[in-house]
N, C-alpha and C positions, 0 to 999 in steps of 0.2 A: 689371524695374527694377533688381534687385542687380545682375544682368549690366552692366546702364548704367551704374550708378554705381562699379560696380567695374572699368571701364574708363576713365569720368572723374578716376578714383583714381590710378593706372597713370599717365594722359596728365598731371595735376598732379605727378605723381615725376620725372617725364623731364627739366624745365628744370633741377632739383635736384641730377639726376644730373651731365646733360652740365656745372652748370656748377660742381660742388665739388671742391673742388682736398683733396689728400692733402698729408700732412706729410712723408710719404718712410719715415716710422721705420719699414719693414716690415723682417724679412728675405726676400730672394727665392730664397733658395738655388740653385739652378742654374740658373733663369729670370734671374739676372745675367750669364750669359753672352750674354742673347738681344741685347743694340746691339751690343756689338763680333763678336759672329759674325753678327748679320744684316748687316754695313755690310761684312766681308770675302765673305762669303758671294756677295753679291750685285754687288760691286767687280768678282767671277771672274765672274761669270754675265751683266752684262749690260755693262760694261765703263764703264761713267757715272759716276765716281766721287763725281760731286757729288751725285749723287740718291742713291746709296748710302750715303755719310758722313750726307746728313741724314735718312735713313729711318730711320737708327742711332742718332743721337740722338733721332729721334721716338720710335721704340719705347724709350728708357732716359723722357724724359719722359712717356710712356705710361703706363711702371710704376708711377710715381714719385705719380703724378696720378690713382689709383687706376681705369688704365682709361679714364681720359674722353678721347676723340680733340680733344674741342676745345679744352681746355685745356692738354692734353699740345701742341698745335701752336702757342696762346699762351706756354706757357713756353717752346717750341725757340728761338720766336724773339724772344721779350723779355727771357730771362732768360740762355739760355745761348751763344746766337750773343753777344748782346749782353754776355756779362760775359767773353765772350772776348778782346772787341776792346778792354774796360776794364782787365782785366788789364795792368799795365805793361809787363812782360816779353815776352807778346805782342805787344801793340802797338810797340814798338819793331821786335820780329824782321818784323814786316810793313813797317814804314819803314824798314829797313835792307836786305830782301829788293828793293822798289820802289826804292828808289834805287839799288842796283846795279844794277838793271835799267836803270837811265837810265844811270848811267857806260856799263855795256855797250853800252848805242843809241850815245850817240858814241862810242866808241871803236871799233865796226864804222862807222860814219859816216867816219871817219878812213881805214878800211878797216887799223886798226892789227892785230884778230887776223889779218886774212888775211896781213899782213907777217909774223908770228911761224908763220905755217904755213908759209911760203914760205921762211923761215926755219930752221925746224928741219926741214924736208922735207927742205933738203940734208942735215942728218944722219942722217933716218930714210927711209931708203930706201921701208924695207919697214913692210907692216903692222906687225909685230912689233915691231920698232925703237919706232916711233910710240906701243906702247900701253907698251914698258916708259918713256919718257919720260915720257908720262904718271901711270904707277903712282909711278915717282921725284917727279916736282912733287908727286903725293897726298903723298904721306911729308914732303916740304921743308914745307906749310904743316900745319903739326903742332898749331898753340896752338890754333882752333877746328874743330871739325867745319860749322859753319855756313859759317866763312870761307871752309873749305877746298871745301866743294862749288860752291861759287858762282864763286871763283874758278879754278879746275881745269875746270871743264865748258863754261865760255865760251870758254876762253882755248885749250883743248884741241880743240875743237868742230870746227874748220876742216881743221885736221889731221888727225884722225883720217878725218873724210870722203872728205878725201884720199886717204890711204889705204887706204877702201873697209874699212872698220874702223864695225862694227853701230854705231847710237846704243844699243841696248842693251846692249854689250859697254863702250863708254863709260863709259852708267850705274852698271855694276856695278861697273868700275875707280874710278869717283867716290865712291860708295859704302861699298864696301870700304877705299877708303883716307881715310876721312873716321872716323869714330866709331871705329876701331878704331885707329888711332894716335893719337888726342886720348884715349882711355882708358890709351893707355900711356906717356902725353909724361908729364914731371916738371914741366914750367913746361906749364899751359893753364886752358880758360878750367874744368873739368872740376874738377879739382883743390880748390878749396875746398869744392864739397857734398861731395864725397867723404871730406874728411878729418874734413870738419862727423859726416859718417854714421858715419866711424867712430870718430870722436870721442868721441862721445854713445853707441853700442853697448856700448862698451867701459866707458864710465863708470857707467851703468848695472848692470855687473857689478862695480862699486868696485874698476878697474881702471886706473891712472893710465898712461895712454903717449904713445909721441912719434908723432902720428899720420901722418905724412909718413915715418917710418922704417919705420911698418906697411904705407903705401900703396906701399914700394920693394920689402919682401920680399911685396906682392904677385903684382909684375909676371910673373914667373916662370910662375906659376900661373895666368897671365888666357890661357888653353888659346887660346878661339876667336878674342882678337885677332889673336895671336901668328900662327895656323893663316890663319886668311884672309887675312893678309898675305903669309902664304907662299906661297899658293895664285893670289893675286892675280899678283905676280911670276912664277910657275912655268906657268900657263897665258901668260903675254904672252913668258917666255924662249923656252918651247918652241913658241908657237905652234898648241896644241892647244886644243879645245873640247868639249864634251862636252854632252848632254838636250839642249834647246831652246835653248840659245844657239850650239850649233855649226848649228843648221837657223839662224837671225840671222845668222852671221856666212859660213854658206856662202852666203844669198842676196846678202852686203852685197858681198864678194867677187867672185862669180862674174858678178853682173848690175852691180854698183855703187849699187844702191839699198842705203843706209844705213837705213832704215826701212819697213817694210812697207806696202802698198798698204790705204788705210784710217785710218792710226795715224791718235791724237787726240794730236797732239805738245804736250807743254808749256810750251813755248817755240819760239820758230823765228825767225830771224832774217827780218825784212820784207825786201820787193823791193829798194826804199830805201838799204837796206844795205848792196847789192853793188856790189862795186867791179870798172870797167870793165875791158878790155883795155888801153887807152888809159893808165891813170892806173896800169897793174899795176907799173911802174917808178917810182913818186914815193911807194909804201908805204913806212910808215917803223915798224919793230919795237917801237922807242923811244914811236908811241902809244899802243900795248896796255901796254909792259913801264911805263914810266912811271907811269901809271894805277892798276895791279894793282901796281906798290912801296908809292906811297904809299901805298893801302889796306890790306896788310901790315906797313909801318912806322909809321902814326898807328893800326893796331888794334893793334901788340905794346906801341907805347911806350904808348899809351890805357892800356891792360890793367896795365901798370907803374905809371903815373902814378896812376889810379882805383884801384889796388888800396893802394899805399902811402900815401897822404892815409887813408884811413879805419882804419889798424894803429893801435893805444897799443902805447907800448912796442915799436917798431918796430926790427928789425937794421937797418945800413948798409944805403941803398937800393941800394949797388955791390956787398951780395954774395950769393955763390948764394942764402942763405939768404932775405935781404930780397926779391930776385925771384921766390923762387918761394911766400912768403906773400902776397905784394903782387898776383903772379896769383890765386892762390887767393881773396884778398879782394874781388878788382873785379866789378862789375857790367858785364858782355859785353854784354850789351842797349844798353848805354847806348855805351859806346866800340866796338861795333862799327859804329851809324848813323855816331860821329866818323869813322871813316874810309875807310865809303862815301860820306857825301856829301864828304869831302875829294878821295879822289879822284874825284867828278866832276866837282870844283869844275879840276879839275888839268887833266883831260880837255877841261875846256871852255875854257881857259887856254890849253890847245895848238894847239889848231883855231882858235882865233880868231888866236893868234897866229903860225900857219902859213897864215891864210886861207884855209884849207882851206872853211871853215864861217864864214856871217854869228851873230850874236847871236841873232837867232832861231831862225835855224835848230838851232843848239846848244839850244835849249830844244827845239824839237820831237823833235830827235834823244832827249833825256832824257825826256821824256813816249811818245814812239813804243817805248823800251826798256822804260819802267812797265809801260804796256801792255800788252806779251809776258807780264807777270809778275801779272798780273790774277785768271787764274785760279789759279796759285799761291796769290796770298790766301786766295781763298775756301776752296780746300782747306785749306788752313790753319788758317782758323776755325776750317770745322766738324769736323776731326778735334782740334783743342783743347773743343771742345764736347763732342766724341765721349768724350773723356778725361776731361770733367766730368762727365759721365751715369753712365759707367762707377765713376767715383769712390761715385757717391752710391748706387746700387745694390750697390756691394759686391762689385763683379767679380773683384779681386783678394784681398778679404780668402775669399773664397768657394774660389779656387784654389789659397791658400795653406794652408786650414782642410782643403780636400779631400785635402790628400797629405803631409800633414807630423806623419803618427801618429810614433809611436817606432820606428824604424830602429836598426840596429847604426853603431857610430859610422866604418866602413869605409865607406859609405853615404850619409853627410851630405854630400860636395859632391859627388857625384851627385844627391841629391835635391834641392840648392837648384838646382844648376844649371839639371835640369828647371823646378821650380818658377818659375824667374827668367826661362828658355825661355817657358811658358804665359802667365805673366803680363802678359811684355811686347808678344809679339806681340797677346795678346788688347788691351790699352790702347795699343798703337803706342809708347812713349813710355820708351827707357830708364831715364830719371832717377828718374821714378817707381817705375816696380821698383825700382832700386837704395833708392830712400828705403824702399818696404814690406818689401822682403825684408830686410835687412841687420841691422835692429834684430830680427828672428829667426833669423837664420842664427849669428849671431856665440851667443848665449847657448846655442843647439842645438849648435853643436858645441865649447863651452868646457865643456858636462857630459860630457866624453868624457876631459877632457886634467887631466893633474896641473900642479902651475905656472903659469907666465907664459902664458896665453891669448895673446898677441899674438904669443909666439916661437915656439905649436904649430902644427907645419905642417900638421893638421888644422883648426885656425880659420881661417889664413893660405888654405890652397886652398878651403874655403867662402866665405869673403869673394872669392876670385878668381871662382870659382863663380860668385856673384851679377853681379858685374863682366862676363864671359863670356856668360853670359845673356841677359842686359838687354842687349843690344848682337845679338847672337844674332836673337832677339824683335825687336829694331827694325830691324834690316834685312830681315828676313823681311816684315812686315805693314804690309799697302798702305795702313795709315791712318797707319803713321809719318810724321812732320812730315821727321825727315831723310829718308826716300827720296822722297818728295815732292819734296821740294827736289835730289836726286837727278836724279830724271827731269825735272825743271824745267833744272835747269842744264843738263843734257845736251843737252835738245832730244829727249827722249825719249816714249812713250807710258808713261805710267804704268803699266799693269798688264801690258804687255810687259816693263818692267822687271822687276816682282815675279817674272812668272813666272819671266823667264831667270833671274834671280836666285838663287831660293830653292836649286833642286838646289848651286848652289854654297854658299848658306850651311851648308844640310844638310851638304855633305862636311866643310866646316869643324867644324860642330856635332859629326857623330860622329868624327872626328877627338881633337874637344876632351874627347867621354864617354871616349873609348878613355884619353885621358890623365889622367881622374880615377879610372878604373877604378884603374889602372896606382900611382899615387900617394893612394890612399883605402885600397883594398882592397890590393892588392902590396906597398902600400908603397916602390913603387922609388923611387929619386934624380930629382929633376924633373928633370934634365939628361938624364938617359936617357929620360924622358916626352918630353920636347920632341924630341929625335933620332930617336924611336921614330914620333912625328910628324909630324917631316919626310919620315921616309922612304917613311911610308904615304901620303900629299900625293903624292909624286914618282912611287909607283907605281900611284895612282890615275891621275894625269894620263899617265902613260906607257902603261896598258895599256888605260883604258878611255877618254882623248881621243883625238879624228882631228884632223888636219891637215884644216880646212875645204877649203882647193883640193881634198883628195884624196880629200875624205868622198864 
């Protein structure tokens, strides 16, 4: 009878269990790394990225939910899928993500990029040719890193094909010249959290400065933008490849298959979309370029107009200084949708008025380009979910707590560096890092320095440190939103991108330690850091890539 009833006891605790929700207040100490390494872990391993992203948030809601699977899979999807999509910020980059996705459907509808391939084909002969063109547009759309991916991987997409040039050689040209030039533009959309960050670092230290003078004599010092741009260019001059993207680009080459037998591509242009032999003489440049103006000219002036309405005390909105507060100020989420859907409004403007395209058809053409970009969202969400899981469990306070004992002060932007490395690839999401790390890099390495904090080029390269990093971390880790959007635009396989990817961000990364070495602990002149730089960049690529034809 106790036996009985002390199983009836047992079987009354179970509905208790399964169904009591936790408050979260725990600490998990290194079981916070368990969603974002289970979601990359498994990204590698079984290549589904959308069951991965959410298995990664199920396990952070797991934690969180003291263990109960069935609550833990109520909150994945009441609380944190859904406060993704509430999120304003979010929601906007998902309706400005879909509606270029529809500009892009007419504008191949038009058969406008394949004019701009045919196009710049006469100039670019060669692969080569083709991918520096490419790395060049990355560098021209400079103010967002979101712009710039979306616009560069569509627009680029035909061409490069063409030229028998990998979708994941693409990607990583996309990539590369996205987040790492918007970190080092003086006008973008980048620019105001960042001066907000160090703004508020510095004041905190009862430290009064010109935050925009601090973010110039960072540049210098921001190692991995600098290095992957170098690297970007010096692979596409020389034409060399190196790990698992020169096996990419000798199959795209040799066979002309642009992507592997298998891929789960991100995007891909419908059947619908091609434009005949017949109609290959009535393509007209002007659909594509047209399209992809406006959308760069109503998101910079957006960005100007949205950022200057909301200044007190505003400079002349005509001079550098007014424009490049007026960037810093604006809300990119909102004037980015202004002009995607402007230019599709453009797009659809053309076609009708070209008679290319009936009324209708122009709308199916914009819903047939959503479409494409469907799955984009989802990843989306859920690796913004992934990034709220991680938040609440403590992932990065746990990273940052693990490696950031007392160091000699030769050391500090090596350590943030790492630190800003781990934390970002582990949460995907540079900005983030930048907001965590920054408010402790700046006070760690101002107890090293006599004077003005903002003019020690020990604080100056820790603050670059973190910048370097957090950009570093996001293009490395498959749950980042920009490489997502990466391999989205490209027409790429997601986690073929990461892979070919990473050895080149790695080269960039130690590259960038070798240059904090160099300027932490040596002490040299950054000028001689960045030289010293390039030159290991040029004899990397020189000794240790092949020429795919010749590999």
């Amino acid at each position: 009878m106790k036996k009985k009833a002390y199983l009836v006891f047992l079987l009354c605790l179970i509905p208790a269990a399964l169904f009591a929700e936790g408050d979260g207040a725990v600490s998990y100490g290194i079981l916070s790394l368990l969603p974002p390494l289970l979601a990359i872990v498994l990204a590698f391993v079984t290549r589904q990225v959308i069951l991965s992203l959410f298995l990664g948030v199920f396990s952070g809601a797991l934690m969180i939910n003291n263990w109960n699977p069935v609550i833990a899979f109520l909150r994945t999807l009441d609380t944190y899928l859904v406060n993704s999509l509430a999120d304003g910020w979010y929601a906007a980059i998902i309706i400005f993500t879909l509606s270029i996705g529809g500009m892009i459907g007419i504008v191949n509808k038009m058969g406008g990029t394949q004019a701009i391939a045919n196009a710049l084909a006469k100039k670019a002969k060669t692969p080569r040719s083709a991918m520096l063109v490419t790395s060049v547009l990355g560098v021209i759309v400079f103010f967002d890193d979101y712009a710039n991916t979306l616009i560069v991987g569509p627009t680029m997409r035909p061409l490069m094909d063409k030229m028998k040039v990998s979708r994941e050689k693409l990607s990583y040209i996309v990539d590369s010249t996205a987040a790492p030039v918007v970190g080092l533009a003086l006008i973008s959309t980048w620019v105001g959290m960042e001066l907000g960050l160090f703004g508020d670092a510095f004041t905190a230290l009862g430290v009064d400065i010109n935050p925009f003078g601090v973010f110039i004599r960072t540049i210098p010092y921001t190692f991995y933008n600098i290095f992957a741009l170098v690297l970007v260019f010096m692979l596409s001059a020389r034409g060399r490849d190196y790990g698992p993207m020169l096996k990419a680009e000798k199959r795209a080459r040799l066979t002309g298959q642009v992507y592997r037998d298998g891929a789960n591509l991100m995007a891909e242009l419908s059947d619908s979309s091609a434009v005949s032999e017949d109609d290959s003489k009535k393509l007209r440049a002007a659909n594509a370029i047209v399209p992809v103006l406006t959308l760069v000219l109503v998101s910079f002036i957006g960005l100007w107009y949205n950022g200057y309405s909301g200044l007190e005390d505003a400079p002349a909105w005509y001079s550098f200084k007014g424009i490049q507060e007026s960037f810093g100020n604006a809300d990119a989420s909102v004037v980015l949708i202004w002009g995607a859907i402007s230019s599709a409004i453009v797009a659809g403007i053309m076609a009708l008025s070209q008679k290319i395209m009936k009324l209708g058809e122009v709308f199916d053409a914009f819903v047939d380009g959503s479409k494409s970009l469907l799955i984009t969202a989802i990843i989306l969400v859920l690796a913004w979910s992934l990034g709220a899981v991680a938040s609440e469990v403590g992932t990065a306070d746990y990273l940052v707590g693990a490696v950031s004992d007392k160091v000699p002060g030769g050391l500090i932007p090596i350590l943030v560096f790492l630190i800003s490395m781990l934390v970002a690839f582990s949460t995907g999401t540079s900005w983030g890092t930048m907001a965590i790390v920054i408010p402790l890099a700046v006070p760690l390495a101002a107890a090293y320095v006599d004077g003005d904090p903002s003019k020690a080029p020990l604080v100056i390269a820790a603050l670059s440190a973190v910048l370097s990093g957090s950009i570093f971390g996001d293009h490395c880790s498959p749950i980042s939103d920009t490489t997502i959007m990466s391999s989205m635009a490209s027409g790429s396989d997601h986690i073929d991108h990461v892979k070919t990817q990473i050895p080149y961000a790695l080269t960039g990364a130690g590259v960038a330690f070798l240059g904090y070495v160099l300027v932490g602990i040596l002490h040299v002149p950054v000028a001689v850091a960045l030289l010293i730089g390039v030159a290991a960049i040029w004899a990397i690529v020189q000794f240790v890539g092949k020429k795919p034809e010749e590999a």
